[in-house]
C-alpha positions in Angstrom: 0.0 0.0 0.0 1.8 3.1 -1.3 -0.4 6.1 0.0 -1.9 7.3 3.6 -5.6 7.2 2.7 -4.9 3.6 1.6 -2.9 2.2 4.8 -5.4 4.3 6.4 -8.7 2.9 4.8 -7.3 -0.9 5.3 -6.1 -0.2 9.1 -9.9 1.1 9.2 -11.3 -1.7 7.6 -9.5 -4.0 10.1 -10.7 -2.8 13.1 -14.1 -1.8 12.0 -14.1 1.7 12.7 -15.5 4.9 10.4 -13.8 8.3 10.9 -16.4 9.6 12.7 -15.0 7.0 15.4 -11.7 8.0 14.5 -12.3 11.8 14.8 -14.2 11.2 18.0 -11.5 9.2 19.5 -8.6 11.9 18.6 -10.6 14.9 19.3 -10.3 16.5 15.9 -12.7 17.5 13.1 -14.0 15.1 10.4 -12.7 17.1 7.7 -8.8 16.4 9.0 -9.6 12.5 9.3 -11.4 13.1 6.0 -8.3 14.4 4.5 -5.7 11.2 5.4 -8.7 8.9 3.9 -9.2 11.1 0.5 -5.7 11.3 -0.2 -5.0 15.8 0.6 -2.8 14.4 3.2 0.1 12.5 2.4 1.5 12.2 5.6 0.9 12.5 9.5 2.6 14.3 12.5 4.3 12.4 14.4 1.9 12.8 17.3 -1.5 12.1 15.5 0.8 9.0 13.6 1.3 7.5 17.2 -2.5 8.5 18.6 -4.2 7.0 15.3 -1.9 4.0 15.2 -3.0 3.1 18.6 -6.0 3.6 18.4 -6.6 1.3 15.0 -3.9 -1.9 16.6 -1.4 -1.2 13.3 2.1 -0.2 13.7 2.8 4.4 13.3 6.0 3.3 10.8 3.4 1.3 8.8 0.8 3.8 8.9 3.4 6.9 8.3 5.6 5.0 5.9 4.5 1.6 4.6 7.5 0.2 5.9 7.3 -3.2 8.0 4.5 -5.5 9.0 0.7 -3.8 9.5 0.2 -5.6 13.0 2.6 -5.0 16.4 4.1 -8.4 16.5 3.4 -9.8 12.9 6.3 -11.2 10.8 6.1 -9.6 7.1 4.9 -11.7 4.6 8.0 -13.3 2.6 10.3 -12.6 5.7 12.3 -15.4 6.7 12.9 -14.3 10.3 11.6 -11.4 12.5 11.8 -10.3 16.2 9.1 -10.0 18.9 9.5 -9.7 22.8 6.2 -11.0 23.7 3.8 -14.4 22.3 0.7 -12.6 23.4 2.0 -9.7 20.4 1.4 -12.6 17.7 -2.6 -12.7 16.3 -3.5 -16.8 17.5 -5.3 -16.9 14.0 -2.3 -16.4 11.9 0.1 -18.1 13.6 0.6 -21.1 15.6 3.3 -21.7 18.5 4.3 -25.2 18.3 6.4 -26.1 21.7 9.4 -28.7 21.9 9.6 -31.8 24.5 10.9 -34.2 25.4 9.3 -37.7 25.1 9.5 -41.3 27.2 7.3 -44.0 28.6 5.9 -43.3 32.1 7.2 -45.2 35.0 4.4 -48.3 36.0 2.5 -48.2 33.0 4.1 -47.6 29.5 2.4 -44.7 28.1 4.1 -42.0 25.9 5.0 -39.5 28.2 5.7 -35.7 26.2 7.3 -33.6 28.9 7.1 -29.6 27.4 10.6 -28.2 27.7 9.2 -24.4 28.5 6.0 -22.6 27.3 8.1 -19.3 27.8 10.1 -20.6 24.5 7.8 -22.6 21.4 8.4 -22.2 17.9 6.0 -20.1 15.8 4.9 -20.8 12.6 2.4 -18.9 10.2 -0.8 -20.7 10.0 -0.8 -21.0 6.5 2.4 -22.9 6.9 0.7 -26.3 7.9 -1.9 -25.5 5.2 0.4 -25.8 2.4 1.9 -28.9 3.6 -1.6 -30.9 4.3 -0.4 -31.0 8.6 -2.6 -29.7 11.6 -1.1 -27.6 14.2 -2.0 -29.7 17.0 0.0 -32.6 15.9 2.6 -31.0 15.1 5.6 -31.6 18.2 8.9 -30.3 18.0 12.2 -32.5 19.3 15.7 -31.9 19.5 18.4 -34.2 17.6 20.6 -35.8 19.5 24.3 -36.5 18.4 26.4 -37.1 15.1 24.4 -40.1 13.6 21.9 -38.4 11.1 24.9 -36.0 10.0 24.7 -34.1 7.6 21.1 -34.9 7.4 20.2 -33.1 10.8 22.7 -32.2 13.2 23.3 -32.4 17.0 21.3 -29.8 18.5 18.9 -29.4 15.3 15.2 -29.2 16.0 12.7 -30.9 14.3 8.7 -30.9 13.8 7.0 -34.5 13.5 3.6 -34.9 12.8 2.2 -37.5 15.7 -1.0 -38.5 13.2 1.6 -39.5 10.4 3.1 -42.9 11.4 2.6 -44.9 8.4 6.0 -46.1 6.9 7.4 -45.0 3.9 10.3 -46.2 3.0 13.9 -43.9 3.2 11.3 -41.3 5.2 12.5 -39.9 8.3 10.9 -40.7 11.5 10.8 -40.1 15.3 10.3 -43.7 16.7 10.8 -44.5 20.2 12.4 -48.4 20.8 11.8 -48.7 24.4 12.7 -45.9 26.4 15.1 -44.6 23.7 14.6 -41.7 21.2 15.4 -41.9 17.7 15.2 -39.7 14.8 16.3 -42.1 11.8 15.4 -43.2 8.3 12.5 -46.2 8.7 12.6 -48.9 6.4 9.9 -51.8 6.4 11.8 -55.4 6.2 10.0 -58.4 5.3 10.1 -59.5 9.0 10.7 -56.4 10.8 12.1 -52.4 10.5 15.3 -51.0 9.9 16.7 -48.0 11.6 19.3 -46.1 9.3 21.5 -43.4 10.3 22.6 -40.5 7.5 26.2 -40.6 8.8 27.7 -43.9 7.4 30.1 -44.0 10.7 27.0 -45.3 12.3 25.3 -48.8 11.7 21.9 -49.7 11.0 19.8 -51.1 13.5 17.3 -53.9 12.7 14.3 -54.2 14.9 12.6 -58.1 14.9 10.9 -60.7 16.9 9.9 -59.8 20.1 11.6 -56.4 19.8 9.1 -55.2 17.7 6.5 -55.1 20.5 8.9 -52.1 22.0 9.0 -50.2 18.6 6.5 -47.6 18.3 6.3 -44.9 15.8 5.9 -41.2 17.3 5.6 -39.4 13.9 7.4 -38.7 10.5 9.4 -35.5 10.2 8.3 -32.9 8.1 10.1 -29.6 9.1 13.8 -28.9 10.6 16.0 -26.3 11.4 19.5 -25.8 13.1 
């Protein structure tokens, strides 16, 4: 949006507001609010910039400039990385905060256990990130990678995003499977008469799961997102 009266008319839109709420709200005449909508004013003091900003929930360098995102909080469409210093900044509809755990079997009776590292520190994704990749937020978990065996496939200290309601096997796929207690983030292979474990860094053998040791094999979800 290049001009005022267009940021101006959109920020308007968004909140559902007229200027006669606007002009009300600053204390100033309808025919100076008319004037940033119509297009006579191409810019705004610095002090009505801050007061109208506010009072509409958009940023005063968006509304003054264009420059950055529309929202306080929002990350600008087509950026790859932006700051915020508080979740409750980021609109719940457009994104998603997906948090990272820990996972094991509970003492006494052998259910998955996912243990939230911090709620104070979840990744965030747009929402339209799991649209255009067929996932839903709330099975999406994030882990940490452990170690040098799926080098340079993911790396010690990578996190990665599994989808818990994907754990049918496709071959040379990358999965988080859990073989009794223990973690593992590996290529799965099916074998005629069990499942194969592979590790991306060839320093590290395969692991073959069979007979009774399959009972202890469980598939948490298939990997579908990492960074590191």
């Amino acid at each position: 949006m290049r001009t005022l009266s267009e940021r101006m008319q959109a920020a308007a839109d968004a909140a559902k507001v007229s200027q006669a709420d606007i002009a009300r709200h600053l204390s100033v005449s309808r025919s100076t609010v008319n004037q940033w909508f119509n297009g006579r004013a191409h810019s705004l003091s610095a002090d009505y910039g801050a007061r109208v900003a506010s009072f509409l929930n958009v940023n005063a360098l968006w509304l003054s400039s264009g420059k950055g995102p529309m929202r306080p909080g929002e990350i600008p469409a087509g950026a790859a990385v932006a700051a915020y210093n508080d979740f409750t900044e980021l609109d719940e509809q457009r994104y998603v905060k997906v948090p990272s755990y820990d996972v094991g079997l509970s003492a006494g009776n052998g259910n998955l256990a996912w243990v939230e590292h911090s709620e104070d520190d979840p990744l965030v994704f747009r929402a339209s990130f799991f649209k255009a990749r067929g996932r839903k937020p709330e099975n999406a978990k994030a882990l940490y990678v452990r170690g040098r065996s799926m080098e340079p496939e993911l790396r010690d200290g990578d996190t990665v995003v599994i989808d818990i309601a994907d754990t049918r096997i496709v071959d040379g796929e990358v999965y988080a499977v859990l073989v009794g207690d223990q973690l593992f983030i590996k290529f799965v292979d099916r074998l005629t008469d069990g499942i194969r474990l592979r590790s991306a860094n060839p320093e590290f053998a395969a692991q073959d799961i069979r007979g009774d040791d399959l009972e202890r094999f469980r598939v948490l979800g298939k990997k579908f997102w990492r960074a590191g």
